[in-house]
C-alpha positions, 0 to 999 in steps of 0.5 A: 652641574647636576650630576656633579652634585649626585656624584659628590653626594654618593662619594660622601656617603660612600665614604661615612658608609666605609669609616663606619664599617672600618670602626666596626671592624676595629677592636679597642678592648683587644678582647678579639684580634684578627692573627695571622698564624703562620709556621716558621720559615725555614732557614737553608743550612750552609754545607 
């Protein structure tokens, strides 16, 4: 019983450690965005 209750506590805290560092990560002012610049994919010509 009482290992389930560490293992409860640590996925608690594991997850209020993760949803903040994913708000972290989010942007709301826009002022950077993460883009994934990529070149053209290249269309085959027909014969």
């Amino acid at each position: 019983m009482k290992t389930k209750k560490y293992l409860v506590a640590i996925a608690i805290f594991g997850g209020m450690l993760f949803l903040a560092q994913a708000a972290n990560q989010y942007n709301t002012n826009a002022e950077q965005t993460a883009k994934i610049e990529r070149k053209p994919f290249p269309v085959p010509r027909s014969l």
